[in-house]
C-alpha positions, 0 to 999 in steps of 0.5 A: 512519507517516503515513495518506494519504486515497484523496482525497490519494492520487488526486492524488500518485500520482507523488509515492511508490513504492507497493506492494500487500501484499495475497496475490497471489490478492486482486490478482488480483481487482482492483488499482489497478496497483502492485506486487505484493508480499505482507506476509511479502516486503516487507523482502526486496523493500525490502533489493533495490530500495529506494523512490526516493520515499517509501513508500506501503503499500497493503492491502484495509482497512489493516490489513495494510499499518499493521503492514508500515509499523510495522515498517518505521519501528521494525524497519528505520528506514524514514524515511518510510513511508505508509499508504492510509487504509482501504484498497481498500475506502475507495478504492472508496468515496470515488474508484472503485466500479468497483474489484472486491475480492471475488469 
């Protein structure tokens, strides 16, 4: 697994196939307009449309999507996955404060 800074992340967005694995009610709040896909449905969504780029994992605080990627590196051999370093919350605060993540 390899953390990718909002910073580097704000540049290479095309470089991945990104998906949020926050519950739907959280990106409803507010996203940055990836897919959507719940932590507990990432394998079954993966097994059908599996990334043509790498993987980058999105979540609130990252957290969540360290331990989806985890799982994936150890689990299902997912040869490269990457992780939003801390999260929403650290995109909000080093490249956009006008990204809404609590009601």
């Amino acid at each position: 697994m390899k953390w990718i800074t909002p910073t580097e992340f704000s540049t290479k967005q095309a470089d991945f196939t990104v998906i949020d694995v926050r519950e739907p009610y959280e990106y409803q709040i507010g996203n940055l307009g990836f897919p959507n896909v719940p932590m507990a449905e990432v394998c079954e969504f993966l097994k059908s449309n599996g990334p043509k780029l790498p993987l980058l994992l999105i979540c609130k605080s990252g957290n969540r999507a360290s331990a989806v990627a985890n799982y994936l590196e150890t689990e299902l051999n997912f040869p490269e996955v990457n992780v939003l370093e801390g999260g929403l919350q650290n995109w909000h605060d080093s490249v956009d404060n006008t990204l809404i993540l609590d009601v």
